[in-house]
N, C-alpha and C positions, 0 to 999 in steps of 0.2 A: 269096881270099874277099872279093867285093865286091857292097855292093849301093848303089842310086843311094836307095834311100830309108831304110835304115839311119840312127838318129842314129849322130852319129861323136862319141867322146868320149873324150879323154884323160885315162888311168888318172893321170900324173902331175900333173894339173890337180886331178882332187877324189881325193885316194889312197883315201877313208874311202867314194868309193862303193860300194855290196853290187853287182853282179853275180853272173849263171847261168848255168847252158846256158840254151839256147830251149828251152819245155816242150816243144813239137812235134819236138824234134832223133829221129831215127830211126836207125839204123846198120843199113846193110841194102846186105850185096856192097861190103864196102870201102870205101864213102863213109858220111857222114853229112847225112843231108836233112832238111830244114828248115822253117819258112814264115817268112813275113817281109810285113808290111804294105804295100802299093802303092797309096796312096789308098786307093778303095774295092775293090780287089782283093785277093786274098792270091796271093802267087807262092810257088811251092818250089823253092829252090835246095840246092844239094848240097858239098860238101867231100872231097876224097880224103882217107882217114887214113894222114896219115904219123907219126911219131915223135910230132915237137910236138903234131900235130893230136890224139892218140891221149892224151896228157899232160893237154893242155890240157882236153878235151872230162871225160878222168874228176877232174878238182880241182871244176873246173867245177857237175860235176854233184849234187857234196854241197854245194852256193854254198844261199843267197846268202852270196857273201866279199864282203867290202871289195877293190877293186881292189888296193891296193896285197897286202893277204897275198896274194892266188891270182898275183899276178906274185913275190913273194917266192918261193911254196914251186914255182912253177913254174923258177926261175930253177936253185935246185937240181937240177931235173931234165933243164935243157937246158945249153945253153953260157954259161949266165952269165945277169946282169940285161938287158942291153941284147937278147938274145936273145929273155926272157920278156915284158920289156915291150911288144918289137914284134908278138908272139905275142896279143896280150893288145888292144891294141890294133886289130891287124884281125879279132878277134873279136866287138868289139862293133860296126866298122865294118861286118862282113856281117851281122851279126843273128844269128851262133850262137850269142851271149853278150848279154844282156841286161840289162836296169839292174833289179833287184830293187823292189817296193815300190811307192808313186803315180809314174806314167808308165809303167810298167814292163810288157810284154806281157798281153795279156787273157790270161786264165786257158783252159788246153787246156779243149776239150771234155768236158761231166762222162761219166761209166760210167752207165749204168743202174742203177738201185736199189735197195733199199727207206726210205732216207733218211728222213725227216720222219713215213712211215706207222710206223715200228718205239719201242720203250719208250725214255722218256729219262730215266728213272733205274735206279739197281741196286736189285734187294731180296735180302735176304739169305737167303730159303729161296722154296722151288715158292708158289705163289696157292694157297688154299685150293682143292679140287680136284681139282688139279694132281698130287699127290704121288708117286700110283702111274707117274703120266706121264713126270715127272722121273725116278724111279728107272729107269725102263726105257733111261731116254735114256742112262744112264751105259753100260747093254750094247752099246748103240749104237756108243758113243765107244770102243768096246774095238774093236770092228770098224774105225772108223774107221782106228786105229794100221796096221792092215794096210795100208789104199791110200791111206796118205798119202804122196805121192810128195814131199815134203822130204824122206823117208830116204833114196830112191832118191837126190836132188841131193847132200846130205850125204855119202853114200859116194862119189859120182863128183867131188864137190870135194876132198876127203881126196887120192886117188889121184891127181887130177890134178895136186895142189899135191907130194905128195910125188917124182911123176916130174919134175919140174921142181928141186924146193929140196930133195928128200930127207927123210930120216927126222928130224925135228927141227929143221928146217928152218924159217927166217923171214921175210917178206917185206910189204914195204907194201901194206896193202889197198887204197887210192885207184891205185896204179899197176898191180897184178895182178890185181883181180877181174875183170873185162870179159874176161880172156884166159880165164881160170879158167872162169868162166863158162860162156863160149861152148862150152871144150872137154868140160865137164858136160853142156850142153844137148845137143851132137851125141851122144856116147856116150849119153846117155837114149833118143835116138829108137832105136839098135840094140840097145836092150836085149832080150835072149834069154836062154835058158838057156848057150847057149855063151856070147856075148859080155858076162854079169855073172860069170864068170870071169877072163876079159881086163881088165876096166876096174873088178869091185867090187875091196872090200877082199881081200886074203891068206887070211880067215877063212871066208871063203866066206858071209857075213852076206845080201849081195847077193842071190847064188843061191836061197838060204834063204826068203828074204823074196818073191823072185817065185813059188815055189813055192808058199808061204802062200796069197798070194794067188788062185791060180790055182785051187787046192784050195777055196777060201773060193768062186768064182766055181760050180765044180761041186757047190757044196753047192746052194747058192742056184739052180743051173737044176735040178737034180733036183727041189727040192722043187716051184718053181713048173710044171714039166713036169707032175709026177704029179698034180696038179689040174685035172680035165679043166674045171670051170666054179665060179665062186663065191671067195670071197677066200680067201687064204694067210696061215697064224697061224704066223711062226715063233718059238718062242720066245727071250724074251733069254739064256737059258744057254744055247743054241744058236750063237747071234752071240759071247757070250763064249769057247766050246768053239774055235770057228774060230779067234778071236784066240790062243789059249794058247801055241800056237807060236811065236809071233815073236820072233826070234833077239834075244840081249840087248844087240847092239849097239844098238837100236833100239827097246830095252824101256825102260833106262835113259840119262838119266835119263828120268822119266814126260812125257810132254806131254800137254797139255791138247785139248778139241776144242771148234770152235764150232757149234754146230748151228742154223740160222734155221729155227724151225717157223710151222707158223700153227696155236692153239690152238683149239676149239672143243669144249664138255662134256667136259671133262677128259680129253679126248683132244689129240695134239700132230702136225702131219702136217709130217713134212722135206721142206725144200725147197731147202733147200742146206747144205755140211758145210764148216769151215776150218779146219785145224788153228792152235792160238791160241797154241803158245808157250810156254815157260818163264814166262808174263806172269799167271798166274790168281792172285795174291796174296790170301788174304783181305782183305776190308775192315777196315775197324778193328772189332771187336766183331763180327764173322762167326765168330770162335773155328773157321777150318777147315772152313766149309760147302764143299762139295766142288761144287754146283750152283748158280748167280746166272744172272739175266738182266739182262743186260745192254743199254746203251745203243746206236746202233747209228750210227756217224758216219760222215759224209759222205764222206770219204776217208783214204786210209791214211797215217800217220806211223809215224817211225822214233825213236823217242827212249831215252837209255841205262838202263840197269837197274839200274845202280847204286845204291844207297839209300844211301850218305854223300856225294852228289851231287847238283849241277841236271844236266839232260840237256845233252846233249853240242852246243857249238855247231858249225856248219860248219868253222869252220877246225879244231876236235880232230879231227875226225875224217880230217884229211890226215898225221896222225901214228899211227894206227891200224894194227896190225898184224897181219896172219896169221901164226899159230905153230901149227905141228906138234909135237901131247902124243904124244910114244912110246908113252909106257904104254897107254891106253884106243886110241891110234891115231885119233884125231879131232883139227879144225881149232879153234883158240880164236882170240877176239879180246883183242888187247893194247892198252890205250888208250898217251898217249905219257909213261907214267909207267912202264909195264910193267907194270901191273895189269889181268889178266882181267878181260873184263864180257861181259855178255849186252844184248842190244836188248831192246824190249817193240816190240809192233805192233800195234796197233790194231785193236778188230774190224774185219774185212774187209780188212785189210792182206795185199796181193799181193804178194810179193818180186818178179814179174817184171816189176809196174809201176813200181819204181823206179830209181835210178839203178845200176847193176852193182856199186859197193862198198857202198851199204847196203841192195842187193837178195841180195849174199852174206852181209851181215850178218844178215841178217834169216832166211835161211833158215839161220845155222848156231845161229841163236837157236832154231830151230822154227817158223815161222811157213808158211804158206802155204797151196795149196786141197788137199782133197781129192777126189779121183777113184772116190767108191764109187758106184756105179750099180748095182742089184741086179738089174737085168732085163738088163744087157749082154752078158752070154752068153746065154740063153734068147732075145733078140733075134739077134743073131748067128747062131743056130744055125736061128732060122723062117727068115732069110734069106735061108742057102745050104742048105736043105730047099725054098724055093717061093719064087725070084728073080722069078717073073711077080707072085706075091699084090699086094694094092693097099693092103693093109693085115694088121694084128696086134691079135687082141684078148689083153691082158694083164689079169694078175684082180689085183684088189686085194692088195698084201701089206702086212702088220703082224707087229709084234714087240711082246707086251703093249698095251698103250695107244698106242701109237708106230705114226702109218701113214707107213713106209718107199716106199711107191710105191700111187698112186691109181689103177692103172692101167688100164682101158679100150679105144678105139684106137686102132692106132701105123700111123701113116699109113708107108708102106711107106720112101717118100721120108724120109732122115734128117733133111733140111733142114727139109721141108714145115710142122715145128711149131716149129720154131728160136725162142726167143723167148717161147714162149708161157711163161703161171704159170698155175699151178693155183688155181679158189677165187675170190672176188670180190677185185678190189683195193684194196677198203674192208674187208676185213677185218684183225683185228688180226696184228702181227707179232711174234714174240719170240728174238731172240738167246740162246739158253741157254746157257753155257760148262762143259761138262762134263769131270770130270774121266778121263782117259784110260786111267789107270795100273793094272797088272794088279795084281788084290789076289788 
């Protein structure tokens, strides 16, 4: 690992320096790739992961540490200090480790947004209004639960941790997630009706839950089929009836959902859905309002859930553990006292944008996107009926006050509207957080 324009900085010179990964670091076919400043250039250099490299890159990545801890708890995990230190060292000499804070790498590229257009504060009930709006949004979020595919990751992390460390089983989150991980994400892409037998839980939960879905998908293209023209009113106990099924693995406990609408006359039109997490706490003096709108931040953070606690700094979290619960058969985290907690995430918090141990964290917390699309079959199915068409016209659908899809024409091409929002982009934005849980 070398690079000519890298600063070079010895750990044992400032020990109290913070250090990180590079944001830009990527793992992609057994290396990890990077960029690194060249003058007025930017170069991308690469790294094989071997052992160390693999050590180093996931301490790293829950940083900013102080040099001297990430050589400490690295040294643990190689052959000693003088091992860690050298480890530690040409890491910030190639640029995949970086100096945390002023000097410290420009900030990756931002995501696209809604950022500064959306509410910056909470209110504790719907806008005047709003009311019937909100309440619909709750049926919504019962739909939701179906194709939030964090259950799907949840089950496929369970099984993969337990084929490894067994039924009760322990192991460090900062050294295993990245493995854990990966072997989740591959088993999701073959997900079938065979293969969520192979890889779900024992219980057959897995199975269950794709079925739900699928069924949920054929509710939804019959109705919009038999509409030969003009909008589609489905109701919200309709969207709840679809949910009733979902196996209790993944009933319990409840999670929440985010839903970003754009409001106008007391109507609310979705535009994207995120499942929010064991995180929807009331406010103080909210006495249990089940619906808020929330603020809508810039990007995602990972911080503890604990409430006899400040949130957890970078180095707790290199003592953080994965524990297999026999009973319920799910993964917990153990901070390094042994005490269970949960993460919070933030609205718009991506578990796949973050680093692999509190991108597991995150998702065994609940967090991440949801995948409902209500025209995806009835698309699907104009598709391979008229593979030459050049387009698709879809009719509006709603659910009570709730307009779930505006739809119109669907340019034949998937790509072709890639990008686009619906609505002016000066209109207002609202994060709702809905509660999810079947009543």
């Amino acid at each position: 690992m070398t690079s000519a324009t890298a600063p070079v900085i010895e750990p044992a010179a400032d020990p109290a320096l913070p250090v990180l990964l590079n944001p830009s670091a990527v793992h992609q076919d057994g290396r990890i790739r990077y960029q690194v400043r060249d003058g007025e250039r930017i170069r991308v250099l690469a790294v094989t992961v071997t052992a160390t490299v693999r050590a180093l890159v996931a301490l790293a990545g829950l940083g900013p540490l102080p040099a001297a801890a990430l050589t400490a708890e690295l040294g643990g995990r190689l052959a000693g200090p003088d091992a860690a230190a050298q480890a530690v060292r040409a890491g910030l000499r190639s640029g995949l480790l970086v100096p945390a804070g002023p000097g410290g790498p420009p900030a990756p590229p931002s995501r696209p947004g809604t950022g500064a257009a959306a509410l910056r504060h909470t209110l504790a009930r719907p806008p005047a209004g709003y009311e019937r709006a909100f309440g619909d949004l709750a049926a919504v979020a019962r739909l939701c639960a179906v194709f939030d595919r964090g259950h799907d990751t949840r089950a496929l992390l369970t099984v993969a941790f337990t084929d490894r460390f067994g039924a009760g089983g322990r192991a460090n989150l900062a050294d295993e997630a990245a493995d854990l991980l990966g072997v989740a994400q591959r088993r999701a892409r073959m997900l079938g009706s065979a293969a969520s037998d192979e890889f779900g839980p024992a219980d057959g939960s897995l199975g269950g839950l794709l079925r739900l879905r699928a069924e949920a998908r054929r509710v939804l293209d019959r109705r919009l089929r038999a509409t030969a023209d003009g909008p589609v009113a489905l109701e919200p106990g309709l969207l709840e009836e679809l949910a009733a099924g979902l196996p209790q693995r993944f009933a319990e406990p409840p999670v929440g959902y985010r839903v970003l609408v754009r409001p106008q006359d007391g109507w609310v039109e979705v535009l994207a859905y995120e499942a929010a997490g064991r995180t929807s706490d009331p406010e103080p003096g909210e006495a249990g309002q089940r619906i808020r709108v929330l603020a809508h931040p810039e990007r995602p953070m990972v911080r503890s859930a604990a409430a006899d606690r400040a949130p957890m700094a970078s180095a707790d979290w290199c003592r953080v553990a994965l524990v297999h619960d026999e009973e319920s058969d799910t993964l917990t985290l153990h901070d390094g006292d042994g005490r269970p907690f949960l993460v919070r995430c933030t609205p718009t918090g991506q578990p796949e944008s973050l680093p692999a141990p509190l991108g597991v964290a995150a998702w065994l917390s609940g967090a991440g996107r949801v995948l409902l699309d209500p025209y995806a079959a009835t698309v699907a199915g104009l598709r391979a009926a008229d593979p030459s068409a050049t387009g698709f016209d879809l009719p509006r659908l709603t659910s009570g006050r709730v307009v779930l899809g505006r739809g119109g024409r669907l340019p034949a091409d998937p790509g072709a509207a890639a990008g686009a929002q619906p609505g002016s982009p000066a209109s207002p934005v609202w994060l709702v957080d809905c509660d999810g849980a079947a009543r």
